[in-house]
KEFI-529185 format. One line per 4 residues: their letters; for each residue x, y, z of N, C-alpha, C, O. Coordinates in pm, whole numbers. Last residue first. Example, Ala and Ser with C-alpha at 12.3 -4.5 7.8 and 13.67 -1.06 7.14 Angstrom:
<pts>
SA> 1285 -225 708 1367 -106 714 1290 3 787 1341 114 804; 1319 -569 780 1230 -450 780 1320 -330 780 1424 -332 846 $
</pts>
This chain:
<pts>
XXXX> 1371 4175 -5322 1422 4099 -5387 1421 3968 -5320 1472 3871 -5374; 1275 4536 -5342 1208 4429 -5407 1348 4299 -5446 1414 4305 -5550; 1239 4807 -5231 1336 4745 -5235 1245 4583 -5235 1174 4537 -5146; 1134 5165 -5288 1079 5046 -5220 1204 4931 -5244 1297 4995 -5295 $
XXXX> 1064 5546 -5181 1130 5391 -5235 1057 5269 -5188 970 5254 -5103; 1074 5883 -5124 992 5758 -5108 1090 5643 -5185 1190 5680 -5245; 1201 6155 -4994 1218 6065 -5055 1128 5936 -5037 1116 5892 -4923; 1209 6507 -5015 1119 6385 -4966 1141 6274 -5062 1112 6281 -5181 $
XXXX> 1449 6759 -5011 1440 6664 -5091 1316 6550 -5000 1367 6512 -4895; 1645 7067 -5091 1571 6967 -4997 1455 6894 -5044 1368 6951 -5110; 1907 7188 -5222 1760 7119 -5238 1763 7028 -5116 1845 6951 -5065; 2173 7361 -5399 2123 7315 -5293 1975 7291 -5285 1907 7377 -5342 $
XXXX> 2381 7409 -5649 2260 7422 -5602 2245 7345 -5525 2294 7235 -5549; 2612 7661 -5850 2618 7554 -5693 2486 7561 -5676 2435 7673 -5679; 2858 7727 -6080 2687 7716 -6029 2716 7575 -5872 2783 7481 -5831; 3089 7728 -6204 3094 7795 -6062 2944 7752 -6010 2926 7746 -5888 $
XXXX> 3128 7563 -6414 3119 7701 -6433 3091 7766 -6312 3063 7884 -6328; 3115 7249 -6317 3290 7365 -6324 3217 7463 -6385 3278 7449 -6490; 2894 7284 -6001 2935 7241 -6157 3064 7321 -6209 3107 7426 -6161; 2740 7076 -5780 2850 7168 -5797 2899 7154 -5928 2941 7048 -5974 $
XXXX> 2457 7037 -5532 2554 7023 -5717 2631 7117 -5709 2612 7223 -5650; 2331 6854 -5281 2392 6972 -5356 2487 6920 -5459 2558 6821 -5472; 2047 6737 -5106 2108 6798 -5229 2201 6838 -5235 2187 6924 -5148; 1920 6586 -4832 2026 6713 -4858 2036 6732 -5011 1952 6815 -4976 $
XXXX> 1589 6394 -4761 1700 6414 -4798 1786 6531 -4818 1705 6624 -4829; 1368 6175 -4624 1401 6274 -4682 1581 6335 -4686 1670 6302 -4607; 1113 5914 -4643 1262 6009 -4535 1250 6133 -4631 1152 6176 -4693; 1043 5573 -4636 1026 5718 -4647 1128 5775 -4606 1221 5721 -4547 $
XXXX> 1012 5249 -4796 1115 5341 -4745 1036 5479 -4736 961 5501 -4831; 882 4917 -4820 864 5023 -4807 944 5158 -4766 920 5168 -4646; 1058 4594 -4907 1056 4666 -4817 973 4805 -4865 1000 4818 -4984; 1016 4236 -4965 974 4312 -4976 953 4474 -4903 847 4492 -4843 $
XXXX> 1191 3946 -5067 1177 4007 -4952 1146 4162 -5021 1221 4210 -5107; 1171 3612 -5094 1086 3708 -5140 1105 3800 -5008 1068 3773 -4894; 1262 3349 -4957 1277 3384 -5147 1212 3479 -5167 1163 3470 -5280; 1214 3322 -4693 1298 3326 -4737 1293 3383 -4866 1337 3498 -4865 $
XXXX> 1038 3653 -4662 1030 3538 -4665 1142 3502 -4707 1210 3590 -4762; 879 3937 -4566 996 3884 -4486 1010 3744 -4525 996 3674 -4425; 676 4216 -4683 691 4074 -4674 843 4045 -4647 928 4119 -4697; 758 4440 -4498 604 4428 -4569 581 4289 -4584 492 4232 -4521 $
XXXX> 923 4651 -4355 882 4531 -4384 775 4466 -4411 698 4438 -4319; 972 5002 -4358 909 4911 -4309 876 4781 -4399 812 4795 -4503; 1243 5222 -4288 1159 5136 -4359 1043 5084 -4303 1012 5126 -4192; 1291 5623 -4241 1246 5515 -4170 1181 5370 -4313 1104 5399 -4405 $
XXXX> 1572 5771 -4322 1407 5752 -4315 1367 5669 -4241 1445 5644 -4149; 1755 6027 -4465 1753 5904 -4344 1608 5922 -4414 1553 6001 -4491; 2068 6105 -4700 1932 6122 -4626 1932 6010 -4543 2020 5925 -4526; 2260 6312 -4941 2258 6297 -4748 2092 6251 -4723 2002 6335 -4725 $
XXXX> 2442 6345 -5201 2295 6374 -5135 2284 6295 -5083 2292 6184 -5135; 2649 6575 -5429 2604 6448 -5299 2495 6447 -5287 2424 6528 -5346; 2781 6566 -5717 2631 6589 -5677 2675 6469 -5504 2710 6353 -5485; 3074 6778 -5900 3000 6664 -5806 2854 6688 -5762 2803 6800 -5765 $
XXXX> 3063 6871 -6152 3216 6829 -6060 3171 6753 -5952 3240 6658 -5914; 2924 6854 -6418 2896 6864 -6321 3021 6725 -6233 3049 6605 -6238; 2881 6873 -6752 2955 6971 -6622 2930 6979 -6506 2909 7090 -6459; 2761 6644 -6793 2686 6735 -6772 2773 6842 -6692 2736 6889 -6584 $
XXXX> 3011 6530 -6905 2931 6590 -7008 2796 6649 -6952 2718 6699 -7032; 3146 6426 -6667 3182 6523 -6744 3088 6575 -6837 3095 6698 -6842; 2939 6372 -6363 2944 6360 -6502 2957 6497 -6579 2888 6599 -6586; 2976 6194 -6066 3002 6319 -6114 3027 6258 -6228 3090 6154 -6244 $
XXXX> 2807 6188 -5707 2861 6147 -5847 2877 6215 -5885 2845 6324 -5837; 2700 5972 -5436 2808 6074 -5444 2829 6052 -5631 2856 5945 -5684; 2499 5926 -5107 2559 5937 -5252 2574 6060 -5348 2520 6170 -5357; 2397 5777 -4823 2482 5895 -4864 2559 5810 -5049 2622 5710 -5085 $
XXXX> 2163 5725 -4568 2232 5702 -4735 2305 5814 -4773 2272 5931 -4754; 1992 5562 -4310 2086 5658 -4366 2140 5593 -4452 2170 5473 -4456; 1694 5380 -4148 1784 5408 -4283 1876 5558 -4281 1817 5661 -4249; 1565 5206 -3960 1626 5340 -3976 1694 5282 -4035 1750 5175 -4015 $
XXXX> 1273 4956 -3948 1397 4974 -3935 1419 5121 -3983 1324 5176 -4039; 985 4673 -3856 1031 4848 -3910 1235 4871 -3890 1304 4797 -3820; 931 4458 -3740 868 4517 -3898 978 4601 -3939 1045 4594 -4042; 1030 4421 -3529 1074 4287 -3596 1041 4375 -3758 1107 4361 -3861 $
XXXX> 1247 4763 -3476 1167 4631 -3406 1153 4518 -3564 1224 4522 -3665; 1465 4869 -3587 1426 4892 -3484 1321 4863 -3387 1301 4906 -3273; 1759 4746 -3722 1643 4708 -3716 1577 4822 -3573 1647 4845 -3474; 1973 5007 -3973 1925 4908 -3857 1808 4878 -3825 1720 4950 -3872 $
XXXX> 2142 5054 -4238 2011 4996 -4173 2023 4953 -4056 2092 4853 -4036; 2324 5215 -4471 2302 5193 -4307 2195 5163 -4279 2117 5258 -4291; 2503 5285 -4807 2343 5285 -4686 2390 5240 -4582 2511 5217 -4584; 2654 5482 -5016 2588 5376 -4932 2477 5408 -4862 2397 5501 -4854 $
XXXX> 2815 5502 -5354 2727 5577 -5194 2732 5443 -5146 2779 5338 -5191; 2856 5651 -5682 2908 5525 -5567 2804 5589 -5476 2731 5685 -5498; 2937 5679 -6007 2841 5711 -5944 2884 5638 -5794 2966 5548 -5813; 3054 5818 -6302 3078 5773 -6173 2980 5809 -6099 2929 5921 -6098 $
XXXX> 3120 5911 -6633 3053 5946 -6560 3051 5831 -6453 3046 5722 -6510; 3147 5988 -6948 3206 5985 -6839 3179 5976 -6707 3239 6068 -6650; 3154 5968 -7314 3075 5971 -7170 3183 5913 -7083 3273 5833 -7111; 3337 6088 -7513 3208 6092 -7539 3071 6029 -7417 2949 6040 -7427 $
XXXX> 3668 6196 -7605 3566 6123 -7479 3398 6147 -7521 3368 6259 -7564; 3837 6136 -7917 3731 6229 -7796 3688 6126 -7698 3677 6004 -7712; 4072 6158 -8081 3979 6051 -8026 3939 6133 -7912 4013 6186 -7830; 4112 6272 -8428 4137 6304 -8262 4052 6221 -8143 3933 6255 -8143 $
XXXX> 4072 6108 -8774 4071 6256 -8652 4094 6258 -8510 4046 6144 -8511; 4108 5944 -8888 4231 6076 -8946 4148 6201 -8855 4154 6324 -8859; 3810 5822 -8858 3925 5782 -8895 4011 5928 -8938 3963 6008 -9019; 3689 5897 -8503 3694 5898 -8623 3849 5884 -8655 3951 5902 -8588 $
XXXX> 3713 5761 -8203 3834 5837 -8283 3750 5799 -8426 3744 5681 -8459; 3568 5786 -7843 3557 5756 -8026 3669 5862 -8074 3706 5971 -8032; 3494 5622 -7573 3593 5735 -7621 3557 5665 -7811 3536 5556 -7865; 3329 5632 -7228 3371 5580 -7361 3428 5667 -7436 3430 5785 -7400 $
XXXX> 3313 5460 -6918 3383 5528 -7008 3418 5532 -7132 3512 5464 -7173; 3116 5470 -6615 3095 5426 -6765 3163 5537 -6806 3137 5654 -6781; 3124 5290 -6295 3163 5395 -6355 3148 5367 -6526 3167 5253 -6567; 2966 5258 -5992 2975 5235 -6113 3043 5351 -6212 3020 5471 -6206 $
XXXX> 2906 5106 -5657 3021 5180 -5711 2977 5150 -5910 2961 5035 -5953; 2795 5044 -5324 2770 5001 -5444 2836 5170 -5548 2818 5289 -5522; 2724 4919 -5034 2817 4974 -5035 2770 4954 -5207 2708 4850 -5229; 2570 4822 -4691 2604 4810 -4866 2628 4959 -4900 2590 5065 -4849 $
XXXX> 2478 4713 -4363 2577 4799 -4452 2563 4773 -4611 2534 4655 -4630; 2239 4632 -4156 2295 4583 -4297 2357 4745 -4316 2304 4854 -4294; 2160 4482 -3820 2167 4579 -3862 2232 4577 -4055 2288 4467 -4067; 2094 4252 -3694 2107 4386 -3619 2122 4492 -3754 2063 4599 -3740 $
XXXX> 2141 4010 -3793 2049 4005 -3725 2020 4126 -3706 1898 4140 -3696; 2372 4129 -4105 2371 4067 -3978 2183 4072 -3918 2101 4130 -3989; 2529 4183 -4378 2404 4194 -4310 2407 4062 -4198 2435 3943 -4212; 2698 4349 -4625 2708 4290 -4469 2594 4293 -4392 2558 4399 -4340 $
XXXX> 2785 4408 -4951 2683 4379 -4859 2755 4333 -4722 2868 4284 -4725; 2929 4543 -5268 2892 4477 -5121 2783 4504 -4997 2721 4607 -4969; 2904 4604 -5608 2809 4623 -5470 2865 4517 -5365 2838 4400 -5389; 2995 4780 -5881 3058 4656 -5816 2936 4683 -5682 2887 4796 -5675 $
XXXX> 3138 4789 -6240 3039 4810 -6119 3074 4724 -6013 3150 4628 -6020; 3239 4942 -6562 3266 4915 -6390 3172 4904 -6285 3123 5007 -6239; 3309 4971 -6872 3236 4958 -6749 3213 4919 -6686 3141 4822 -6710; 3414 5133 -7166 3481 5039 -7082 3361 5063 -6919 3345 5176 -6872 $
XXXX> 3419 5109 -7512 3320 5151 -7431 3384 5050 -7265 3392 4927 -7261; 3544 5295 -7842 3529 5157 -7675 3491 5224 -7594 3503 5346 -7576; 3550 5270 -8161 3500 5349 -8050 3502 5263 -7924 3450 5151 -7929; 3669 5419 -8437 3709 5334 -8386 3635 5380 -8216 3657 5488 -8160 $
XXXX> 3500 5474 -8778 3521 5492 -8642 3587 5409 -8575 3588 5298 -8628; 3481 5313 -8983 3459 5457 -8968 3531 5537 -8877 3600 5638 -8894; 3564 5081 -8748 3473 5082 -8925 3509 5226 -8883 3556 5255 -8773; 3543 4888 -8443 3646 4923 -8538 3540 4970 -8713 3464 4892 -8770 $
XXXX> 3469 4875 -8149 3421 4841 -8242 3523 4917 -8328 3584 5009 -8275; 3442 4711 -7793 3511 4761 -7899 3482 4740 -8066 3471 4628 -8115; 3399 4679 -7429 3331 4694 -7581 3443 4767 -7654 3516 4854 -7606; 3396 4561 -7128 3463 4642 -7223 3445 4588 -7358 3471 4473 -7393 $
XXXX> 3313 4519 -6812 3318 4527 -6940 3313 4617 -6997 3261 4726 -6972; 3294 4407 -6475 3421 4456 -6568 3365 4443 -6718 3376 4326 -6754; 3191 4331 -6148 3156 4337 -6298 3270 4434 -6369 3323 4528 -6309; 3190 4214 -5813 3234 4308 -5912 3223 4331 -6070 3336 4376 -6084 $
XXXX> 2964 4174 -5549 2995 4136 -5682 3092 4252 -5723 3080 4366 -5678; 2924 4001 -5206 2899 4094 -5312 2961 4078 -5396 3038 3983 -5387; 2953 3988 -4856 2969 3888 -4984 2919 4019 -5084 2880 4124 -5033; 3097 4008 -4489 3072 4091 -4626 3068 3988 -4770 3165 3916 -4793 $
XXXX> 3165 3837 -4285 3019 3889 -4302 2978 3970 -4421 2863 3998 -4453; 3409 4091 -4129 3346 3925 -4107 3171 4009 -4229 3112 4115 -4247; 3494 4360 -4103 3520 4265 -4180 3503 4140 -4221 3557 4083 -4316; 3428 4454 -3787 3343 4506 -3924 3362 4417 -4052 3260 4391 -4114 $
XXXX> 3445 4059 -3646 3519 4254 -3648 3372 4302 -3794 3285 4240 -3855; 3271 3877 -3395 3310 3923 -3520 3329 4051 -3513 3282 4137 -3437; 3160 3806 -3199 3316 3821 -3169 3381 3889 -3313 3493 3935 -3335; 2924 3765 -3251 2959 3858 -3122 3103 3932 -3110 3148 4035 -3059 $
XXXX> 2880 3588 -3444 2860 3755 -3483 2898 3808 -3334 2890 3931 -3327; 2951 3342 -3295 3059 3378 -3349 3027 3568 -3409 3115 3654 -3415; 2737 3373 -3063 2904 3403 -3014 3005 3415 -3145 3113 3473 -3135; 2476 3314 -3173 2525 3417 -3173 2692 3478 -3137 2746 3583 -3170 $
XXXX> 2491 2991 -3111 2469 3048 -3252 2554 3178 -3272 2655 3186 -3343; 2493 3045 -2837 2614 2993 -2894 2596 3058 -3084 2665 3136 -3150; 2259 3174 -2771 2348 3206 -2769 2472 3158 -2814 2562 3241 -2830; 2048 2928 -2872 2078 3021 -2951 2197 3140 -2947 2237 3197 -3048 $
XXXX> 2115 2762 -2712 2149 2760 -2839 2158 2834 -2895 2250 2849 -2976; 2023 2848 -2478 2193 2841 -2471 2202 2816 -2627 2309 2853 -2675; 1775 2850 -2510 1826 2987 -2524 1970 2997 -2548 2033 3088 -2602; 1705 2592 -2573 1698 2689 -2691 1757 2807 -2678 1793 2876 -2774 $
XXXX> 1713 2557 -2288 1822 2454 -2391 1825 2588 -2533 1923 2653 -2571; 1516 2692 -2175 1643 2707 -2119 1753 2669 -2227 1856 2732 -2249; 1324 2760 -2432 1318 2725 -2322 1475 2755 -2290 1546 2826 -2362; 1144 3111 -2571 1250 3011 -2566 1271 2955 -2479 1259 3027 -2380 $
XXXX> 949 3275 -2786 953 3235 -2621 1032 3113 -2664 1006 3035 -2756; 926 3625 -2960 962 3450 -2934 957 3434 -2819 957 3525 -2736; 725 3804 -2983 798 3772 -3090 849 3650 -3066 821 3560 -3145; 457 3929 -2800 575 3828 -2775 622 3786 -2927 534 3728 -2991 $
XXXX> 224 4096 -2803 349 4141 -2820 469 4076 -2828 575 4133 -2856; 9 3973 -2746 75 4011 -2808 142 4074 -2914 133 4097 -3035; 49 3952 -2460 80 3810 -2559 38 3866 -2756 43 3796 -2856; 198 4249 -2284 141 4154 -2419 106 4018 -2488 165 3999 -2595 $
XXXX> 370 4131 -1982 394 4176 -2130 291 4119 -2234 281 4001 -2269; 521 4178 -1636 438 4151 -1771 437 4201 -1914 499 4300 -1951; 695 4082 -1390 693 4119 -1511 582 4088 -1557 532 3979 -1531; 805 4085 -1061 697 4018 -1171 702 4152 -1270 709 4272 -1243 $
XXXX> 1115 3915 -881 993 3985 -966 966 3959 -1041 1010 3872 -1115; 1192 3686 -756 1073 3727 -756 1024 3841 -774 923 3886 -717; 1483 3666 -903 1480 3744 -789 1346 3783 -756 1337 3902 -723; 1377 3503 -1155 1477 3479 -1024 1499 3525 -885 1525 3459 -784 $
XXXX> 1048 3652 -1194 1212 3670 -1210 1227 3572 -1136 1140 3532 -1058; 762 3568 -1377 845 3578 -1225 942 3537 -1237 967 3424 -1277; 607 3692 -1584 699 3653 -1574 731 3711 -1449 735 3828 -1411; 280 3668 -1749 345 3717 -1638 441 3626 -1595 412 3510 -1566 $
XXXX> 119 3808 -2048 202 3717 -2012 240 3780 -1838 232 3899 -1805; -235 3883 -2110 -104 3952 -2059 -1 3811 -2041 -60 3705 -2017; -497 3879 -2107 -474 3903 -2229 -273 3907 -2218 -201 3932 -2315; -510 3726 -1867 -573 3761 -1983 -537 3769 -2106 -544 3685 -2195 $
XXXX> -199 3627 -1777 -370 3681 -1664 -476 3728 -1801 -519 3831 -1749; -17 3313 -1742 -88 3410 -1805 -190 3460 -1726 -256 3400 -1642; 344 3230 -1605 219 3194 -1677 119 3312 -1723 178 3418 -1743; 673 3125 -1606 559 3230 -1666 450 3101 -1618 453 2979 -1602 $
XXXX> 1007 3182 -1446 860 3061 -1463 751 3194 -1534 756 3316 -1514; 1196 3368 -1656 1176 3291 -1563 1095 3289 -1554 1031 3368 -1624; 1305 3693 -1852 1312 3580 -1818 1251 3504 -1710 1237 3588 -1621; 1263 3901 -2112 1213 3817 -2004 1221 3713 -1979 1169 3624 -2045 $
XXXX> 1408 4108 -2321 1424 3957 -2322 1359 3994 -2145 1398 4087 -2074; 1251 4362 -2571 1313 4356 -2382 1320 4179 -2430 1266 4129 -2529; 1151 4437 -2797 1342 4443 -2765 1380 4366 -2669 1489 4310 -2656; 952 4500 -2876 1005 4632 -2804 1156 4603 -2779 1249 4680 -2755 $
XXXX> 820 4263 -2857 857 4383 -3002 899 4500 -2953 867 4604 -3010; 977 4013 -2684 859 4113 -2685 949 4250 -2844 1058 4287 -2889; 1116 3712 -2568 1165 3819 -2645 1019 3932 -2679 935 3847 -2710; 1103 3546 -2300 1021 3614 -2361 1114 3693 -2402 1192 3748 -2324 $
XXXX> 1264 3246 -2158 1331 3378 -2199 1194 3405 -2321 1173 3324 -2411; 1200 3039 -1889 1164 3093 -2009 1207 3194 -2061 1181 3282 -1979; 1224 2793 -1674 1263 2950 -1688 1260 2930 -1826 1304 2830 -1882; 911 2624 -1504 1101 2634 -1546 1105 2755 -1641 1002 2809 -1681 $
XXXX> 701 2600 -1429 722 2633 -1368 917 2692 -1395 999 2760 -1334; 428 2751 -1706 539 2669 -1669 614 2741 -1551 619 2863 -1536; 117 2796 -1831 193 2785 -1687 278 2684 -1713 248 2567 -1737; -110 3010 -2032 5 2877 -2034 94 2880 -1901 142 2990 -1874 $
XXXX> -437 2985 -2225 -338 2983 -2070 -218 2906 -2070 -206 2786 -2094; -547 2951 -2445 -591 3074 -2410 -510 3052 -2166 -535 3092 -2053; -481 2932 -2724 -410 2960 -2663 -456 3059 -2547 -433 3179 -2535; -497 2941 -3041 -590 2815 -2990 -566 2861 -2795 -655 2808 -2728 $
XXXX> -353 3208 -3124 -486 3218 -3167 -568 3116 -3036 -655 3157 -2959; -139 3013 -3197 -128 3137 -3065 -308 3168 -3026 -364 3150 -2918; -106 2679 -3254 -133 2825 -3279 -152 2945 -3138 -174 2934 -3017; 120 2502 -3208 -33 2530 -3143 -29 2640 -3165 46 2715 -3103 $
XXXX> 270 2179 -3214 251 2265 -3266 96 2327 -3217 -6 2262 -3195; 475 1925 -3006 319 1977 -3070 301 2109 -3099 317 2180 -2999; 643 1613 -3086 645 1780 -3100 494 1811 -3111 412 1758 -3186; 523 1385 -2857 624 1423 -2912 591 1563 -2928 535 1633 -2844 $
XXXX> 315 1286 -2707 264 1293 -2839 378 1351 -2936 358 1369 -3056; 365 1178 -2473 307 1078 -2544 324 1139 -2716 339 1069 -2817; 537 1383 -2376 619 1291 -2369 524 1150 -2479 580 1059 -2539; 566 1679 -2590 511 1605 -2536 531 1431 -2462 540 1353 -2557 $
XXXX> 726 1992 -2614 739 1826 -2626 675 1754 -2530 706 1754 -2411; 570 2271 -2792 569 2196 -2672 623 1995 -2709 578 1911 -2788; 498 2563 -2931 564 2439 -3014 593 2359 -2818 642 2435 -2735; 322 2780 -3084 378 2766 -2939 404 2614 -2982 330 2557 -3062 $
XXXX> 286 3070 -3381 300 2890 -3322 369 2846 -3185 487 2881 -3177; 357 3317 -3395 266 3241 -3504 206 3120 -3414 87 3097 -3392; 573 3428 -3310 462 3527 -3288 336 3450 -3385 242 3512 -3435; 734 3138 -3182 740 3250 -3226 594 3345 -3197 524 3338 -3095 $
XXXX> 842 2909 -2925 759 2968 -2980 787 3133 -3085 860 3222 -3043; 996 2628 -2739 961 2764 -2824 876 2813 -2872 782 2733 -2864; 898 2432 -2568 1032 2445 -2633 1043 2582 -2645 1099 2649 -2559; 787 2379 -2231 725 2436 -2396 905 2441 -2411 996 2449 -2328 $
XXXX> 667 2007 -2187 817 2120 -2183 766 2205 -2299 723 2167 -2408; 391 1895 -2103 464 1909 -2155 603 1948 -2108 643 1918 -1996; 15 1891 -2182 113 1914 -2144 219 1868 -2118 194 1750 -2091; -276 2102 -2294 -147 1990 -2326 -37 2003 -2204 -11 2108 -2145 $
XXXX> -643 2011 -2288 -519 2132 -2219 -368 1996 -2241 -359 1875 -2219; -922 2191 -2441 -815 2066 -2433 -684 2122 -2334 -644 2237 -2314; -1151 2334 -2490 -1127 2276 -2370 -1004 2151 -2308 -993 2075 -2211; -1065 2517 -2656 -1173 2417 -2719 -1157 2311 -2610 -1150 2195 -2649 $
XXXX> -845 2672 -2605 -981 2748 -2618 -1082 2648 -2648 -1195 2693 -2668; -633 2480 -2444 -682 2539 -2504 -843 2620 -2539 -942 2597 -2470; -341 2536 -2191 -502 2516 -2222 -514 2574 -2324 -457 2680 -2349; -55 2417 -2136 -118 2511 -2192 -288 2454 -2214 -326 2342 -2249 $
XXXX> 188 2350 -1900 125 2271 -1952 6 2430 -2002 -12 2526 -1926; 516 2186 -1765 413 2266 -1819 279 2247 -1872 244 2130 -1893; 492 1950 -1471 491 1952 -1566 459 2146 -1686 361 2211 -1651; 518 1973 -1173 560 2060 -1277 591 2049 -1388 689 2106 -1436 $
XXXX> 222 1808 -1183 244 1955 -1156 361 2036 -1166 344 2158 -1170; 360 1577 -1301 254 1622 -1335 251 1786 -1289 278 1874 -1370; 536 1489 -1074 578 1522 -1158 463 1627 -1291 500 1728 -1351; 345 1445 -868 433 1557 -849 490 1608 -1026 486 1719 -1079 $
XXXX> 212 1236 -928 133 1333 -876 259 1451 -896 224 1554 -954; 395 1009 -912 324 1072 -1066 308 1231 -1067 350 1318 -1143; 464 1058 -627 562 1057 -754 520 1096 -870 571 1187 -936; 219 1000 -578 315 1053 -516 387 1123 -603 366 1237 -644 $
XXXX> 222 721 -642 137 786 -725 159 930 -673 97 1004 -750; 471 609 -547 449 564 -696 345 646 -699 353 680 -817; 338 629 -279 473 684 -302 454 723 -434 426 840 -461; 103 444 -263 112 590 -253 253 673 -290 246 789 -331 $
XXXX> 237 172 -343 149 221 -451 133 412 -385 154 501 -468; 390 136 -117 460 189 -218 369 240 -368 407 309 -462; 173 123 82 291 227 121 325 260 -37 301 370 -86; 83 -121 0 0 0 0 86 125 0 67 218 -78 $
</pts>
């Protein structure tokens, strides 16, 4: 008798700290929650293995083991959760209580997932500005001979560095061509350079700050240089692997400088979009 109470004792305990989530259709699972994003609460079940659960089906979740809440604001929360309505509530280590949106929760990670994912992150931790850059260079050159003898020589090139945090690119072109009629003087006939960059950072999961700066100059429009300085704000529209879709606003500096002395300055509203 003794050992059948122990043995149910035992069940009995383990069961309560088990996790475990209710659903809106009176089912309640339970578990280890693994993870979760802002879509799907994902739990290992010991009968039913991985279980997938919409956020939507989700209407209570109590675990007693430590949880790291990532929220669209940035903040990481950690330790035992469970829920008061509409709200997550996280009790620290040091028994405080936290709350936050459900949502608002971008991910929920268990203890194992979080050390994973920090390891993931230790090599961009340790990385210099020079880690992390891929991009192209292009080189062609045209030549035609009759009448005329005329070549056409052109340069481009774009890098990239994009991390979790934030993307650099960098992009450079130049087009040079020259014609020599026959028994006459070989002229330049276009000239012209263009380069700049950008700066992105994220400033939640949708939206991000943009600065751009570009820089050019074409002999045949007499013009010794054009910069132009801007910021804006993006926003993320579609985020998929094979399809990424952005929105841009801001605004921008002007100025031209041409070899007959003219100098013009403009202020500038910029819209865009970035499709790839």
């Amino acid at each position: 008798m003794i050992s059948r109470f122990l043995l149910l004792f035992f069940a009995l305990s383990l069961w309560l700290r088990a996790d475990y989530v209710s659903l809106n259709n009176g089912d309640r699972v339970t578990g280890s929650i693994v993870q979760a994003d802002s879509a799907e609460l994902m739990m290992a079940s010991e009968l039913m293995g991985e279980v997938y659960i919409p956020w939507e089906a989700v209407i209570e979740i109590h675990s007693d083991e430590t949880l790291y809440i990532d929220t669209e604001e940035g903040q990481t929360l950690s330790g035992s959760v469970s829920t008061r309505g509409d709200r997550i509530v996280v009790q620290t280590a040091s028994a405080e209580v936290l709350e936050a949106q459900i949502a608002a929760v971008r991910a929920v990670r268990s203890q194992a997932s979080h050390e994973a994912k920090k390891a993931e992150a230790e090599p961009l931790e340790k990385s210099s500005l020079f880690d992390f850059w891929s991009g192209f260079f292009d080189v062609g050159y045209s030549l035609a001979q009759g009448n005329a003898n005329s070549s056409t020589l052109a340069t481009s090139s774009r890098v990239q560095r994009e991390t979790q945090r934030d993307t650099i690119s960098l992009h450079y072109t130049q087009v040079l061509a020259r014609n020599r009629p026959q028994g006459g003087e070989t002229e330049t006939t276009a000239n012209a350079i263009r380069g700049g960059g950008r700066y992105d950072i994220n400033v939640s999961k949708k939206m991000f700050a943009y600065g751009f700066a570009s820089l050019e100059s074409d002999e045949f429009q007499s013009l010794d240089l054009r910069n132009v300085l801007g910021s804006g704000l993006g926003w993320k529209v579609i985020e998929a692997e094979k399809l990424s879709f952005d929105l841009l606003g801001g605004g921008a500096f002007n100025q031209e400088f041409f070899n007959d002395g003219l100098t013009r300055r403009s202020g500038e509203f910029t819209v865009g979009q970035d499709l790839y």
